[in-house]
C-alpha positions as CSV (number, residue, x, y, z in Angstrom):
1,X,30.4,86.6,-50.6
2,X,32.0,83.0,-50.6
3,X,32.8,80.4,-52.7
4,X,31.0,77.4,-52.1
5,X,31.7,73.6,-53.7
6,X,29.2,72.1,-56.3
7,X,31.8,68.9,-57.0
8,X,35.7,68.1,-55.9
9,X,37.9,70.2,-53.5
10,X,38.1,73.7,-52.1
11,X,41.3,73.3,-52.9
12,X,41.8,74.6,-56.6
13,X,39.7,77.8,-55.5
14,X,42.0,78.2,-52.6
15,X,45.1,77.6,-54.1
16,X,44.5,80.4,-56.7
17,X,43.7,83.3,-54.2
18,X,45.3,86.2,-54.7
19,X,46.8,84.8,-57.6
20,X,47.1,86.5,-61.1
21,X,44.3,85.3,-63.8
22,X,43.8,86.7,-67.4
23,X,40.3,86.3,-69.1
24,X,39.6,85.5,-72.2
25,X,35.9,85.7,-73.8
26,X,34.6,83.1,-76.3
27,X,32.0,85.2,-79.2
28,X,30.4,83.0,-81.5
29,X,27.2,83.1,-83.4
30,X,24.7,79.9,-84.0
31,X,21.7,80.3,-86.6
32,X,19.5,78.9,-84.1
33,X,19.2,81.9,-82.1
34,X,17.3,83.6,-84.8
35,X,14.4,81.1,-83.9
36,X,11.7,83.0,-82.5
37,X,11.4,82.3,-78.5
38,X,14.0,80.2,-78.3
39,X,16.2,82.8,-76.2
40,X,16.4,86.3,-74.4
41,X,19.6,86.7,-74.8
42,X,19.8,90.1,-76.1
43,X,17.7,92.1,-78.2
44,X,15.2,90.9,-80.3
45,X,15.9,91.2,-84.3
46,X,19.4,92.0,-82.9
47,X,20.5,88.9,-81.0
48,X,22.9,88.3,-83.8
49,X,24.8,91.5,-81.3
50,X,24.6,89.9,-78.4
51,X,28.5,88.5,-78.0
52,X,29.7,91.9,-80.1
53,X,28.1,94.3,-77.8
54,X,29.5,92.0,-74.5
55,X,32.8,91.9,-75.8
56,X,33.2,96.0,-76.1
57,X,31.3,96.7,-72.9
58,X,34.0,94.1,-70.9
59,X,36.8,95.9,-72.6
60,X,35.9,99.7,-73.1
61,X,32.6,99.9,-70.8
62,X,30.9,101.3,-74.0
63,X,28.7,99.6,-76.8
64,X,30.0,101.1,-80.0
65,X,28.0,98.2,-82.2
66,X,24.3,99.8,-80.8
67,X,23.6,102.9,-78.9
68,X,22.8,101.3,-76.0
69,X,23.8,97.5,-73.5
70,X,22.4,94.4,-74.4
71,X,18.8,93.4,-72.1
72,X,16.3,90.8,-73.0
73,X,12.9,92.0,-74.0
74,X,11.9,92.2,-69.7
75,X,14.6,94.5,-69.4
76,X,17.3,92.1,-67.6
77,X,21.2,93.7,-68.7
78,X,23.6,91.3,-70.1
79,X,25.3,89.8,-67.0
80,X,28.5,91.4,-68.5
81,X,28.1,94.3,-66.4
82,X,29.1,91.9,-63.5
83,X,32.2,90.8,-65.1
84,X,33.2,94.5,-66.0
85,X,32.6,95.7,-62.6
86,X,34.9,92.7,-61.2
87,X,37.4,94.1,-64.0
88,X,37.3,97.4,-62.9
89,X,37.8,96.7,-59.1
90,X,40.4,94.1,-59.3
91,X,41.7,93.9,-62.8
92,X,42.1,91.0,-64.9
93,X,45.4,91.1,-65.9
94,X,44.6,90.2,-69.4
95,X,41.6,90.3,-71.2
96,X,41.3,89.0,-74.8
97,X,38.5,88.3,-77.4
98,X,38.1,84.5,-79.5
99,X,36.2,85.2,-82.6
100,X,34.6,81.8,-82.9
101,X,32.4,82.7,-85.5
102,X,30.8,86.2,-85.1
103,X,28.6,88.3,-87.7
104,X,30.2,91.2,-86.3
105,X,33.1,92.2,-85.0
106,X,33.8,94.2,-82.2
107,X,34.5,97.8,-82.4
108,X,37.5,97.9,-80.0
109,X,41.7,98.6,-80.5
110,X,44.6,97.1,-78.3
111,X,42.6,94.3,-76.9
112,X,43.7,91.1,-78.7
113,X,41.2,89.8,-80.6
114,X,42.1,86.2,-81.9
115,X,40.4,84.7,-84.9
116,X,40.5,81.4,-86.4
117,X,38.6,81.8,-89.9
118,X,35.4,80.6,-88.2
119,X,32.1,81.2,-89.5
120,X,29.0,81.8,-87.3
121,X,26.7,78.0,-87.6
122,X,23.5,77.2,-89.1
123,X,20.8,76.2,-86.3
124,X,20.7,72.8,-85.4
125,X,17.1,72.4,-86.3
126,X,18.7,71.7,-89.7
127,X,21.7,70.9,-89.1
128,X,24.4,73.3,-87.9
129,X,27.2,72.7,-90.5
130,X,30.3,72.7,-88.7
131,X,33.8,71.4,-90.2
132,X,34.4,70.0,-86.3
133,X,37.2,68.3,-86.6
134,X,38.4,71.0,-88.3
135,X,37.7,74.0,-85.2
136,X,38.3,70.9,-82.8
137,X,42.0,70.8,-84.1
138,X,42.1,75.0,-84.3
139,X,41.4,74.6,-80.5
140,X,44.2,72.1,-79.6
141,X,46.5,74.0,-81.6
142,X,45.8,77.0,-80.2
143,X,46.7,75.8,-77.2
144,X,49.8,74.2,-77.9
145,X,50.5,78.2,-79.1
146,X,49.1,80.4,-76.8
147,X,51.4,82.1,-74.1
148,X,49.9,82.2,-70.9
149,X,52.5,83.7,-68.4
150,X,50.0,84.3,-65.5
151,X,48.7,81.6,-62.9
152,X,45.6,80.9,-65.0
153,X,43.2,81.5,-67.3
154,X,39.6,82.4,-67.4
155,X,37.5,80.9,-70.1
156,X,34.1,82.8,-70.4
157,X,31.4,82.6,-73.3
158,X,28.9,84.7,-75.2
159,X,26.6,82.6,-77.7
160,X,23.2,83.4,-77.8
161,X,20.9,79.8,-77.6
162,X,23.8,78.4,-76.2
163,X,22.2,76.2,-74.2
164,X,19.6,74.7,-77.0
165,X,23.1,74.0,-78.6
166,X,24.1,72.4,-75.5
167,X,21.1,70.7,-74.5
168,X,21.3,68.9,-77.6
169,X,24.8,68.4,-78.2
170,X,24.6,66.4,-74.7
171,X,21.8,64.5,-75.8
172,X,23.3,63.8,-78.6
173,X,25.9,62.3,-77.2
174,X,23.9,60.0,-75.1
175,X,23.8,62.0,-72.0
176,X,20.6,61.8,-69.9
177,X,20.4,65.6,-69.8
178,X,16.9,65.9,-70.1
179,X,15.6,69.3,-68.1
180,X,19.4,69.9,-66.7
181,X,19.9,72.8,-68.7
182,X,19.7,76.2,-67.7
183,X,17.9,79.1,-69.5
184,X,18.1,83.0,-70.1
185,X,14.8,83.1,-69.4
186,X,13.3,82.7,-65.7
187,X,10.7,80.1,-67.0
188,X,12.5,78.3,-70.0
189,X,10.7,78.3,-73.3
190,X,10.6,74.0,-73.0
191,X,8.0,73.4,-75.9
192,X,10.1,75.7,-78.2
193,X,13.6,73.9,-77.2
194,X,11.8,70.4,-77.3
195,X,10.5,70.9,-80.9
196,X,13.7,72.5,-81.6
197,X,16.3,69.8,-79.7
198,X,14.3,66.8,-81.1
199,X,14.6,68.5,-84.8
200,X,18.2,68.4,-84.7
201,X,18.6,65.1,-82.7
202,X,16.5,63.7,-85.6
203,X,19.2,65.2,-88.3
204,X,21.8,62.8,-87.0
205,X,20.2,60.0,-87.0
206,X,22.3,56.8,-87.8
207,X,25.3,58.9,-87.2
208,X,28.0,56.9,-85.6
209,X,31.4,59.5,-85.7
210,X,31.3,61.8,-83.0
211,X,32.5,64.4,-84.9
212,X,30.2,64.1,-87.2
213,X,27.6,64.2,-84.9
214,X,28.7,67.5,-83.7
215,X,29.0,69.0,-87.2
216,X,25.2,68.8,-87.5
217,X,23.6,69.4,-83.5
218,X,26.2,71.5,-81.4
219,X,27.6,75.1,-81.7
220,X,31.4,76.8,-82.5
221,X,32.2,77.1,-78.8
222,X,31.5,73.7,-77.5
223,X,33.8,71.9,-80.7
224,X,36.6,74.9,-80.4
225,X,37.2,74.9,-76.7
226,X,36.8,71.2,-76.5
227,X,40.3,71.2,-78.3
228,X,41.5,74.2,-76.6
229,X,40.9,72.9,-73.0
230,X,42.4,69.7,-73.6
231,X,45.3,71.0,-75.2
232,X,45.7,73.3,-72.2
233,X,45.5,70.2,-69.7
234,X,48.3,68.8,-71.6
235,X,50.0,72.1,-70.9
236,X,49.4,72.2,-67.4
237,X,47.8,75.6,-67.1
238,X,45.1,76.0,-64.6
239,X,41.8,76.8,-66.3
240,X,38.0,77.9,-65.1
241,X,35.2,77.7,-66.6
242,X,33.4,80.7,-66.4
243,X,30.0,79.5,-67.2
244,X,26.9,77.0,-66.2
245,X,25.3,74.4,-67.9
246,X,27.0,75.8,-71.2
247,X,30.8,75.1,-69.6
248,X,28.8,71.6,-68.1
249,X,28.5,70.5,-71.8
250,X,31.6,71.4,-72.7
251,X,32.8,69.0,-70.3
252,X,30.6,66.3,-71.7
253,X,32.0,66.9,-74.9
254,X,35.6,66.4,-73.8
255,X,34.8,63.7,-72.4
256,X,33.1,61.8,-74.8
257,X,36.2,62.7,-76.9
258,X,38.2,60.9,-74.6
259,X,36.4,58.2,-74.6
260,X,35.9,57.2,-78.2
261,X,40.1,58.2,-78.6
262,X,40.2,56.3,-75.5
263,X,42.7,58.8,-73.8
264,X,42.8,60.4,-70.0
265,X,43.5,63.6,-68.9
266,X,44.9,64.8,-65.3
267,X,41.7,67.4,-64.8
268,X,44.1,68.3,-61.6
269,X,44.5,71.8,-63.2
270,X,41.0,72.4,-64.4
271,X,37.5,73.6,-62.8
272,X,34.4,74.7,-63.5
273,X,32.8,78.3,-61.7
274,X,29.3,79.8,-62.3
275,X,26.6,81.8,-60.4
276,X,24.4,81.3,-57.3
277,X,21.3,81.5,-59.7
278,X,22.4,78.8,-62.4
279,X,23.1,76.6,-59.2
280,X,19.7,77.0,-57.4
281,X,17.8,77.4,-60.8
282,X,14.9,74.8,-60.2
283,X,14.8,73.9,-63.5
284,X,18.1,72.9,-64.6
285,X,21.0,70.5,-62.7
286,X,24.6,71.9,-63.1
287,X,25.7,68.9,-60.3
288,X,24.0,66.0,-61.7
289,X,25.8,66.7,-65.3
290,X,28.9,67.4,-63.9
291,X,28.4,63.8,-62.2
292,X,27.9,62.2,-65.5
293,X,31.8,63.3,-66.3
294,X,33.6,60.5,-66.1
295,X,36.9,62.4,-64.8
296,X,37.6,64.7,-61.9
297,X,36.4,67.8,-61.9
298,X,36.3,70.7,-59.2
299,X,33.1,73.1,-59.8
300,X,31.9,75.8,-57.7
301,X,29.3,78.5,-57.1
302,X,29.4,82.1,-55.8
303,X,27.0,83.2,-53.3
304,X,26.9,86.5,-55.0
305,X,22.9,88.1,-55.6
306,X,21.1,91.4,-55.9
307,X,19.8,91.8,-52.9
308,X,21.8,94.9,-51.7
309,X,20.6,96.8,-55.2
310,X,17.0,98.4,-55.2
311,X,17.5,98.8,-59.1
312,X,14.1,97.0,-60.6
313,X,16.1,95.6,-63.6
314,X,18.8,94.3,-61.2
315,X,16.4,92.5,-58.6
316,X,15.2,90.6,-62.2
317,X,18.3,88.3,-61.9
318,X,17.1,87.5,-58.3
319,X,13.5,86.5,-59.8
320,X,15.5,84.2,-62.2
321,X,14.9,86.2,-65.1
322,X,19.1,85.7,-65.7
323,X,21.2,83.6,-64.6
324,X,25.2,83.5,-66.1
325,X,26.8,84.9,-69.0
326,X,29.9,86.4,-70.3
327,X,32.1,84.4,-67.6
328,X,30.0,86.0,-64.7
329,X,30.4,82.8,-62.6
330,X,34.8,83.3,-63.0
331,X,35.0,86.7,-62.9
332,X,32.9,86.5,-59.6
333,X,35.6,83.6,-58.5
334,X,38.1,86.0,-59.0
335,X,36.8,88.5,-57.3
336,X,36.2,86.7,-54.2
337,X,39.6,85.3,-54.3
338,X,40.9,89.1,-54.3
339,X,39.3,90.6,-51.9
340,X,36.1,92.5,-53.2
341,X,33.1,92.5,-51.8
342,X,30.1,91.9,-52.8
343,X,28.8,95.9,-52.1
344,X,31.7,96.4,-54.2
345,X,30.7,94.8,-57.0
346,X,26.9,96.1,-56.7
347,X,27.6,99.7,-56.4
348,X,29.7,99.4,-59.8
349,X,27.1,97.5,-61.5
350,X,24.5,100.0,-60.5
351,X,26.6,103.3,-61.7
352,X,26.5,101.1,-65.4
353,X,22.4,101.7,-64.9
354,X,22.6,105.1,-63.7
């Protein structure tokens, strides 16, 4: 198991081995998950679940929201299992919760669990209904307040339809992202998300303010961590990504911020790290929209897969049935950069099945 370059230098990876990182997991809710086929992110009728039930399986290894994990309708577990195992064989040496708009809450004590008066967002189809500027400045001053006394951080994510968000938040923003974004489902649901995408694209029409723009068409995650990551840059703390094509937009979204406020950033400190199957997924293109970021950026992959498992529902994520999720990319970054292996990580996984 190895970590291999997308973008940038092996140099950010290398420089944080062995090194102490805490985690932190985004949760946040979007309306436009409740459109039917748009994602398999969870259970049906219950997607709404999805980041609750992740968040107290990372921290406890029990679902206390629903009697039992999170898997889309083929069966596929929520690829928090991977980032719990990693946990569990090297720990993280903090893990907290952002409540970026859940319906709700996690069932768990002593983890922190950091809210922001954030309610879950409307779907984009008619226009999401998000104070940005509002969760945009939460972000940056969250930043400017949180105390990070370990090498880095670990930014994950759990929002169901993330990636419709994202797929039309970059669009939105005049990004030719057209068929680079990734899906929960092995063959993406493209009729759905175009009807869907072109819907909310057509709700900010003759919409000139960026911010405004992303109060109608993206999601809580993208406009809060967009704030969050800069203000961290200023900071100097080192940051990953944990994510795909979700964590790709975000970057678009800084960057477009930059742009329009016409401000820099040393990205020197920051990077991007998700999975072997969002990287090879043949239907989406993680590299050509982190090339449309006009600052530096390091990105990677992990050459982490199921093939040492026999589990059926396992050997799904091989078949690209799933693909990232709940900071799988990271947590697998981390693990490679402390030494567990890859049989490691699939035995745990497996005994979560058992």
């Amino acid at each position: 198991m190895t970590i291999k370059t997308i973008i940038g230098s092996s140099d950010f990876a290398e420089f944080l081995r062995g090194k102490a990182g805490r985690f932190l997991l985004c949760l946040s809710n979007t309306k436009t998950a409740n459109i039917p086929g748009i994602t398999q992110a969870g259970i049906p009728g219950l997607l709404y679940l999805t980041p609750t039930l992740d968040a107290e399986f990372l921290c406890t290894g029990e679902v206390r929201s629903l009697g039992t994990i999170a898997e889309t309708p083929k069966g596929v577990p929520t690829p928090g299992l991977i980032t719990r195992a990693v946990h569990m064989l090297h720990p993280f040496s903090v893990l907290s919760l952002l409540d970026l708009g859940l319906e709700v809450k996690p069932k768990i004590d002593y983890f922190s669990l950091y809210t922001f008066g954030i309610n879950p967002s409307s779907s984009i189809d008619n226009g999401a209904d998000i104070p940005a500027t509002d969760l945009f400045e939460k972000g940056l001053e969250f930043a400017q307040e949180y105390l990070c006394n370990n090498d880095y951080i670990i930014l994950g994510e759990s929002v169901p339809a993330g990636t419709t968000t994202a797929l039309a938040t970059a669009l939105a923003l005049g990004y030719d992202a057209h068929d680079k974004f990734s899906s929960s489902f092995k063959n993406a649901p493209s009729d759905i998300k175009q009807t869907v995408v072109l819907k909310a694209l057509s709700t900010c029409e003759g919409v000139d303010d960026l911010f405004d723009k992303l109060s109608l068409i993206s999601d809580n995650m993208l406009i809060f961590n967009a704030g969050f990551v800069l203000g961290l840059q200023k900071r100097k703390i080192k940051t990953v990504l944990a994510g795909g094509t979700q964590m790709a937009a975000l970057l678009l979204v800084i960057n477009s911020i930059l742009k329009q406020t016409e401000q820099s950033i040393n990205s020197h400190n920051l990077a991007l790290c998700t999975t072997k199957w969002v990287y090879e997924d043949p239907n989406s293109d993680i590299k050509g929209l982190l090339e449309m970021v006009d600052f530096p950026i390091n990105a990677y992959y992990v050459d982490f897969d199921f093939s040492l498992t026999q589990h059926p529902a396992l050997k799904l994520y091989d078949e690209g049935e799933a693909k990232e999720g709940v900071g799988a990319g990271g947590a697998l970054m981390y693990a490679c950069l402390n030494g567990v292996t890859k049989e490691q990580i699939t035995r745990k996984v497996e005994s979560f099945l058992q």
